[in-house]
C-alpha distance (Angstrom), angle and dihedral (degrees) to the residues before:
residue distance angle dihedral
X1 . . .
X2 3.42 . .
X3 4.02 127.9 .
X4 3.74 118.3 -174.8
X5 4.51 117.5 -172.8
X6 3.70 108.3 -158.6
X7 3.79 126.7 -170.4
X8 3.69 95.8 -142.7
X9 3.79 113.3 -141.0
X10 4.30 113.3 -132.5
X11 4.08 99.7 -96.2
X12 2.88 99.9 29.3
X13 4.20 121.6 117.0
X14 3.85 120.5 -127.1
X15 3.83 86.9 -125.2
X16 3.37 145.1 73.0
X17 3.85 105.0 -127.7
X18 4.22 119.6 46.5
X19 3.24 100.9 -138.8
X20 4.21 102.6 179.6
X21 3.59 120.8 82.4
X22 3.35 135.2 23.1
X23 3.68 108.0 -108.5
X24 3.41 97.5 8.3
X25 3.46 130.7 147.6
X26 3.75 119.3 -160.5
X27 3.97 116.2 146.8
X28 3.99 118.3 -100.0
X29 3.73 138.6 -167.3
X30 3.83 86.8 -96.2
X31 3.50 95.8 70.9
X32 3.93 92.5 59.6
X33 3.44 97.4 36.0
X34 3.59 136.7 39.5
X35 4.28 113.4 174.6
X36 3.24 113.4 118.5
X37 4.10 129.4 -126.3
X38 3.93 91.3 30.7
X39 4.30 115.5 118.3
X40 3.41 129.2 -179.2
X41 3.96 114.3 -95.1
X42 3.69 98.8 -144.9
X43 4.28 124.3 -14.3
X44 3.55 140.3 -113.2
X45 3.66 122.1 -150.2
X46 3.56 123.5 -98.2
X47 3.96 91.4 -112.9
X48 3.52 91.5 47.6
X49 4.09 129.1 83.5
X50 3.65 138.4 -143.8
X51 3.32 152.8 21.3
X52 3.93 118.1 39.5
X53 3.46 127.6 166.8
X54 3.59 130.1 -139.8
X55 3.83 139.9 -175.3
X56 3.61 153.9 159.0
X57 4.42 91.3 -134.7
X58 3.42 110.1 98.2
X59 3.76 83.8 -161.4
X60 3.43 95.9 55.9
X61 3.51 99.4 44.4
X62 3.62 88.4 62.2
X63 3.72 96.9 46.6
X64 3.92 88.7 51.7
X65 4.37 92.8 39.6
X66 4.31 101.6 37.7
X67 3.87 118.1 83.4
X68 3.47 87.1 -143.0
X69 3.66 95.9 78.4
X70 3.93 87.2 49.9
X71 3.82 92.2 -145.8
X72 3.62 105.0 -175.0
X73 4.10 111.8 -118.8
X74 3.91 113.4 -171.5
X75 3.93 134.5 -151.8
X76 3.27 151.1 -149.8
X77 3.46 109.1 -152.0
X78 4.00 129.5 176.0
X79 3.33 103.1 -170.7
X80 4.32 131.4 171.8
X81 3.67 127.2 -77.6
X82 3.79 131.9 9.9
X83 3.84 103.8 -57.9
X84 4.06 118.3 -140.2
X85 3.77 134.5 -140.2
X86 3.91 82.2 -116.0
X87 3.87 90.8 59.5
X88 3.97 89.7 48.4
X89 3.21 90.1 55.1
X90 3.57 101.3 51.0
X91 4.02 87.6 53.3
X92 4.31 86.4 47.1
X93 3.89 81.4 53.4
X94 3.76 105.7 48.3
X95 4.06 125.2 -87.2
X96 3.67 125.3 -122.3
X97 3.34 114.1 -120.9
X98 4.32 137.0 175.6
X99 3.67 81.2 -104.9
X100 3.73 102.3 45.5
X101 3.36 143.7 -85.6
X102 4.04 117.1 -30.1
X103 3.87 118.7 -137.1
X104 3.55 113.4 -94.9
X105 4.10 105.7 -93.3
X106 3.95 139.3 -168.0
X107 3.61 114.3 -102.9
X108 3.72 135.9 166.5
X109 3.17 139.4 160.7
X110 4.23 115.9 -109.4
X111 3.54 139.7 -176.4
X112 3.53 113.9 -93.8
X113 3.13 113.8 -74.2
X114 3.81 130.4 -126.7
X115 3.44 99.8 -110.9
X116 4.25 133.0 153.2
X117 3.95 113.4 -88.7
X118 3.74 108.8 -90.9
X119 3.74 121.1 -120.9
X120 3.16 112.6 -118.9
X121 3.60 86.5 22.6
X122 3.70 124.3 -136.3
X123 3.52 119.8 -77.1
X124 3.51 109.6 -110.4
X125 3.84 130.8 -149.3
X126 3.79 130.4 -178.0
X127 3.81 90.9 -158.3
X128 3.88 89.8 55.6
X129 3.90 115.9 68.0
X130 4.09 109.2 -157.2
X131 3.87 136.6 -177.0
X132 3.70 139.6 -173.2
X133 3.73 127.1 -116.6
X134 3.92 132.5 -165.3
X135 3.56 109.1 -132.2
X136 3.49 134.3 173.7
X137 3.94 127.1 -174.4
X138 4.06 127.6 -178.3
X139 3.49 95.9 -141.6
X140 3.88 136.5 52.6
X141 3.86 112.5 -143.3
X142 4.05 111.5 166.0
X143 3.69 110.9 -70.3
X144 3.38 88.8 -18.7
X145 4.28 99.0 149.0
X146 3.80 87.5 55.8
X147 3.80 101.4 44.1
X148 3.66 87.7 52.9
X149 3.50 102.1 51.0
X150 3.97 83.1 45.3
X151 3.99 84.3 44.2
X152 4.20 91.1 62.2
X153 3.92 92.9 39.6
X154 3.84 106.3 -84.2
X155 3.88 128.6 98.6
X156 3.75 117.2 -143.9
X157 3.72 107.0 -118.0
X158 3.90 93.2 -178.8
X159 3.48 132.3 18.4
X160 4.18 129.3 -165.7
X161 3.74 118.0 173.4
X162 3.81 93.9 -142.5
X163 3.86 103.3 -177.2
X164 4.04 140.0 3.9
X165 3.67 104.6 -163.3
X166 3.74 113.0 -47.4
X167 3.85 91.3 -18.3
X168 3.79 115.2 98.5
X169 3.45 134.4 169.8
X170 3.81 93.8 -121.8
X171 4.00 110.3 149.7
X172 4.04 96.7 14.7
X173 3.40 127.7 122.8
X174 4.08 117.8 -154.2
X175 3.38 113.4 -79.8
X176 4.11 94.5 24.8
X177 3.19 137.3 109.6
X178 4.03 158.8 174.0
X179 3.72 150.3 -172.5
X180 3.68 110.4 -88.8
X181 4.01 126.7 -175.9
């Protein structure tokens, strides 16, 4: 068996083909990785960077990808404004969302974190305080990190999945990555 952690670059596609445009270009797991037989288990938006997972175990792949397994993922998010203890606890509670009601998750808000400079980095505005949170969720609905922090009244401005399960991205720089077990 075969377990690949990637630090996924921003723009770049969890897969190994692009299959939009015509003649387009975007960046895809192929041009970090070349072993063949190894898929993603679960994605991570193209605007989004981190930790992705990727094996050759069908069986694993689903245990790390289905929400039934509730394998906790967490974030680093630095999101807009100055967030509260009451907006904390409305993620620790559950969000609502157009598609239901999340899962309660663990959030707090942390110092920032030393992370790699983003590229393109994040937009910054004096007028605009912001703040990062840890948050981590035990299921993976569509953008769901960012609609809830837009859901209690602060956009995410950068998002790093940090950890999914007992993996972590500790010691890898974007665009790296190893065999794990």
């Amino acid at each position: 068996m075969t377990l690949i952690l990637f630090n996924k670059p921003m723009n770049v596609l969890s897969q190994f083909t692009d299959k939009g445009t015509a003649g387009s270009a975007r960046a895809t797991l192929s041009d970090y990785i070349d072993l063949p037989g190894v898929y993603p288990a679960g994605r991570l938006d193209r605007d989004s960077e981190g930790l992705l997972l990727l094996t050759d175990d069908g069986r694993l792949q689903a245990r790390i990808a289905d929400p039934r397994f509730k394998l906790p993922k967490t974030y680093l998010v630095q999101v807009e404004g100055d967030v509260t203890e009451a907006a904390l606890e409305q993620l620790r509670r559950g969000v609502s969302l157009n598609d239901g009601m999340t899962r309660p998750a663990k959030a707090e808000r942390i110092d920032p974190p030393a992370l790699w400079p983003r590229d393109p980095p994040v937009r910054f505005r004096k007028s605009v305080p912001d703040c990062w949170l840890r948050l981590t969720i035990s299921e993976g609905r569509n953008r769901q990190v960012r609609r809830m922090t837009a859901a209690v009244g602060h956009p995410t401005l950068r998002l790093v999945r940090w950890a999914v399960g007992d993996w972590t991205l500790e010691g890898l720089a974007p665009g790296d990555w190893r065999e794990g077990g």
